[in-house]
C-alpha positions in Angstrom: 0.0 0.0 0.0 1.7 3.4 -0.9 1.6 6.0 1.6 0.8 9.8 1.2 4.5 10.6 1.7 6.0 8.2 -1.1 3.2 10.0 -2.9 4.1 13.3 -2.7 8.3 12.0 -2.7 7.2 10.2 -6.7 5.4 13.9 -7.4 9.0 15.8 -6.6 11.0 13.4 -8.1 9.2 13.5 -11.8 9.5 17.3 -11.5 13.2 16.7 -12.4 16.6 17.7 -11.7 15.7 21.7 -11.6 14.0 21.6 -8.6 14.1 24.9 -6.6 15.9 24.9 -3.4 14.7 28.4 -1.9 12.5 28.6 1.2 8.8 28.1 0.5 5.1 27.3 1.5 5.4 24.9 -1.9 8.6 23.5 -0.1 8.8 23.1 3.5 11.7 21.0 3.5 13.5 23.6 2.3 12.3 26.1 5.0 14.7 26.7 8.0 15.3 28.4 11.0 11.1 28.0 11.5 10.9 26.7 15.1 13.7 26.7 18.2 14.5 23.5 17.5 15.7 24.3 14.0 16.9 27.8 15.1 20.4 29.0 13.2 22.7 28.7 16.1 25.1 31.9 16.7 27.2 30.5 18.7 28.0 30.5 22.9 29.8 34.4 23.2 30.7 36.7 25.7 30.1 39.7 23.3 27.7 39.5 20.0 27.1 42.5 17.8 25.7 40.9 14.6 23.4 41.3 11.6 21.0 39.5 10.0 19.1 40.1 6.8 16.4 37.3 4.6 13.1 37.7 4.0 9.9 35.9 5.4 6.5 35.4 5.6 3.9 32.8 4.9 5.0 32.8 0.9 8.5 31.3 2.4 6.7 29.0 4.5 7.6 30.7 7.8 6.2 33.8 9.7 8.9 33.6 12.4 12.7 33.0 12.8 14.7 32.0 15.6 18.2 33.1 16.0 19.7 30.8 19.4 22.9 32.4 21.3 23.9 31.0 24.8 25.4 33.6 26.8 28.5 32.8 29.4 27.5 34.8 31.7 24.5 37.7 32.9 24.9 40.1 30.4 22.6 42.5 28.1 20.5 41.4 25.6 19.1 43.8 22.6 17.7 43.9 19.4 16.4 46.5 17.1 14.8 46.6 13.4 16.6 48.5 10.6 14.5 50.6 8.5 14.2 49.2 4.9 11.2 49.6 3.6 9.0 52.5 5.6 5.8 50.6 4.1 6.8 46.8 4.5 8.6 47.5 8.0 5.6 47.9 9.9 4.6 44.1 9.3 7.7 43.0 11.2 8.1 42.6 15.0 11.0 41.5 16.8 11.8 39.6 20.2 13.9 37.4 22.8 13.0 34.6 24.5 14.3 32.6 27.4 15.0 29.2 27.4 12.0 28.3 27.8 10.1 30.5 24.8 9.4 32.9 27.5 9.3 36.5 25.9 11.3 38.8 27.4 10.4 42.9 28.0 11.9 45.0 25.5 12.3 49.0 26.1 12.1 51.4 23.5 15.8 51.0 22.8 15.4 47.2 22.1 17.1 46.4 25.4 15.6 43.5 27.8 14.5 44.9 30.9 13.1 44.1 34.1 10.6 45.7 35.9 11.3 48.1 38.5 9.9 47.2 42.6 9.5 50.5 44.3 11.4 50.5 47.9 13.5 47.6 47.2 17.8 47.9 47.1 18.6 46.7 43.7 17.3 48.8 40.2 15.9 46.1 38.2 15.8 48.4 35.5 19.4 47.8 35.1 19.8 44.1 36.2 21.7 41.8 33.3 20.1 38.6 31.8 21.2 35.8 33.7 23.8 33.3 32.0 21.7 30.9 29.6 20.3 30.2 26.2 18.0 32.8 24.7 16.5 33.2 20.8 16.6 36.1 19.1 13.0 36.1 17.0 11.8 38.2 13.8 7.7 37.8 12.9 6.0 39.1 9.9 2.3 39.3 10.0 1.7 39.1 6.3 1.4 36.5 3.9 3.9 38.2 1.2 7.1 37.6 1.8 8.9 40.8 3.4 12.9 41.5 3.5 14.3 42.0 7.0 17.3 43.0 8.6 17.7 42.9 12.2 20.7 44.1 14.9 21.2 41.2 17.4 23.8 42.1 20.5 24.6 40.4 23.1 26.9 42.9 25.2 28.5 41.3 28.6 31.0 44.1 29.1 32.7 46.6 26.8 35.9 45.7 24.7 38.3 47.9 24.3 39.4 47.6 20.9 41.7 50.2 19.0 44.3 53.1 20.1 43.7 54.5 23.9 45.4 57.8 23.9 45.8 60.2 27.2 48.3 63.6 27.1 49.4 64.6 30.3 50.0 68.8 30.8 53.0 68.9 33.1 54.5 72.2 34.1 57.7 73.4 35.9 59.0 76.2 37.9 62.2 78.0 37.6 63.5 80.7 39.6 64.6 84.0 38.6 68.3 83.1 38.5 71.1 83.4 36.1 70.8 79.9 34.6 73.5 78.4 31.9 72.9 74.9 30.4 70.2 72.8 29.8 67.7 72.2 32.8 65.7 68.8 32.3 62.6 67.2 34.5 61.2 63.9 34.2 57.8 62.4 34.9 56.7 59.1 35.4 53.2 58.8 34.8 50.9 55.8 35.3 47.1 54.8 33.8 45.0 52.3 35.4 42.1 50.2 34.3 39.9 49.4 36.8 37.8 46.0 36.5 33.9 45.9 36.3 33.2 44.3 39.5 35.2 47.7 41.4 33.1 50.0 39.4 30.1 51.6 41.0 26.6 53.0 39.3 26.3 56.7 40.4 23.0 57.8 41.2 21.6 61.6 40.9 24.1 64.6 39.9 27.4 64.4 39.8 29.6 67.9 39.7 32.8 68.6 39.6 34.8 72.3 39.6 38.1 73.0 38.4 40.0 76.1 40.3 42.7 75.8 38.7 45.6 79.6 39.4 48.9 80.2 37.8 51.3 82.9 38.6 54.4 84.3 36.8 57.1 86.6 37.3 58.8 88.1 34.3 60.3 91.3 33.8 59.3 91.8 30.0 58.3 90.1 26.8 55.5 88.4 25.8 53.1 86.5 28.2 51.4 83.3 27.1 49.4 81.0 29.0 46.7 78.3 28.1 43.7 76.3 29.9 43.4 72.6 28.7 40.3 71.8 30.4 38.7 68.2 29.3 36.0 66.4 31.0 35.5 62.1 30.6 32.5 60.7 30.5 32.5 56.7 31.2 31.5 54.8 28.8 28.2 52.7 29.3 25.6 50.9 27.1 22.6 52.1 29.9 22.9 55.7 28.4 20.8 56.9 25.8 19.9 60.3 24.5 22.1 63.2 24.8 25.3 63.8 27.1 26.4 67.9 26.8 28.7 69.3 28.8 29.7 73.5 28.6 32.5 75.5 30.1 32.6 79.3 30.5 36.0 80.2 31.1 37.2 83.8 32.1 40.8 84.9 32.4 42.0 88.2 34.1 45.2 89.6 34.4 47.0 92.1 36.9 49.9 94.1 37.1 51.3 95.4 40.2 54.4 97.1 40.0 56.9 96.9 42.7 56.6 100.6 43.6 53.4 100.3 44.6 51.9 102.2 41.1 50.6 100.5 37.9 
């Protein structure tokens, strides 16, 4: 007795050798990456900053896609949309789950988040995922098949990857002396990176002032003096929006004269 299966198998077969191989409601053997158990598997990472483009939809035989990544430790999860088609774009959604298809909150930067528990120690708003296996998901509510492309991160702390540069102003003092020669100074400078888990979240306003006062004795010639002021601002993927910073610097200068006139 010949089953339904060998049926349909004897139907592909006599199609011939040109078969097509692309994704399809006509082919569903052909359609992947259609359930977590046939998610594409990105890998176990510390740190993830990837993207992703195809299309889907119920013409390519699937109307969601899971992307698996198993984190090694808590870290932060996002994922955001990127804009292709103003008119299409607005069919697609995107998502995490946990491990077990759980779907995770997502703010409006495409961050997971947790929600916050008024009078308690910790700010769940800023908690990590915890160290596990988690899908990255893209849904399109349509029938016609619709092009995607999505930004998956995984972000468990910041690499530093590059040139680090840092200038150091030194200055001197000499005294009004006859001097002959060459007068040298050295300086032995040192730069240290401290780890994550020594690194506290500041809360409210921070300020700091710089009073920073020069003076200088010289009998004539030209005067010139500068103000290198800079300001650092820590890196961190929990800011969004705008960081400004101003400085309104005044300088005044005064002659006194040493017989009392000006």
């Amino acid at each position: 007795m010949t089953s339904v299966t060998d049926s349909l198998d004897k139907l592909r077969g006599s199609y011939g050798g040109s078969e097509k191989t692309s994704p399809s409601f006509l082919r569903p053997q052909h359609v992947k990456y259609n359930t977590p158990a046939k998610a594409r598997k990105l890998g176990t990472v510390d740190n993830l900053a990837q993207t992703i483009t195809g299309s889907l939809g119920s013409q390519d035989g699937a109307n969601t896609l899971y992307f698996k990544v198993v984190t090694n430790g808590k870290s932060d999860l996002r994922i955001t949309k990127n804009v292709l088609n103003k008119h299409e774009d607005k069919y697609l959604a995107v998502g995490i789950l946990n491990s077990n298809y759980d779907p995770l909150q997502l703010n409006e930067y495409g961050f997971t988040h947790f929600n916050e528990i008024e009078n308690t120690v910790p700010l769940e708003a800023i908690l990590q995922q915890p160290k596990g296996t988690y899908y990255f998901t893209v849904t399109n509510s349509q029938w016609q098949s619709i092009p995607f492309s999505i930004n998956v991160q995984v972000i468990r702390y910041v690499l530093l990857d590059g040139s680090t540069e840092d200038k150091h102003g030194l200055s001197g003092r000499i005294a009004l002396v006859k001097l002959y020669g060459v007068t040298s100074g050295t300086s032995e400078s040192t730069l240290t990176f401290l780890p994550t888990s020594q690194l506290k979240v500041m809360n409210g306003t921070s300020l700091g002032i710089d009073q920073t006062t020069g003076a200088l004795t010289i009998m004539k010639g030209t005067v010139t003096m500068s103000d290198q002021t800079y300001g650092r601002l820590r890196m961190t993927w929990r800011i969004n929006g705008t960081a400004s910073g101003s400085s309104s610097n005044t300088a005044t200068l005064t002659v006194t004269s040493p017989g009392g006139g000006y």
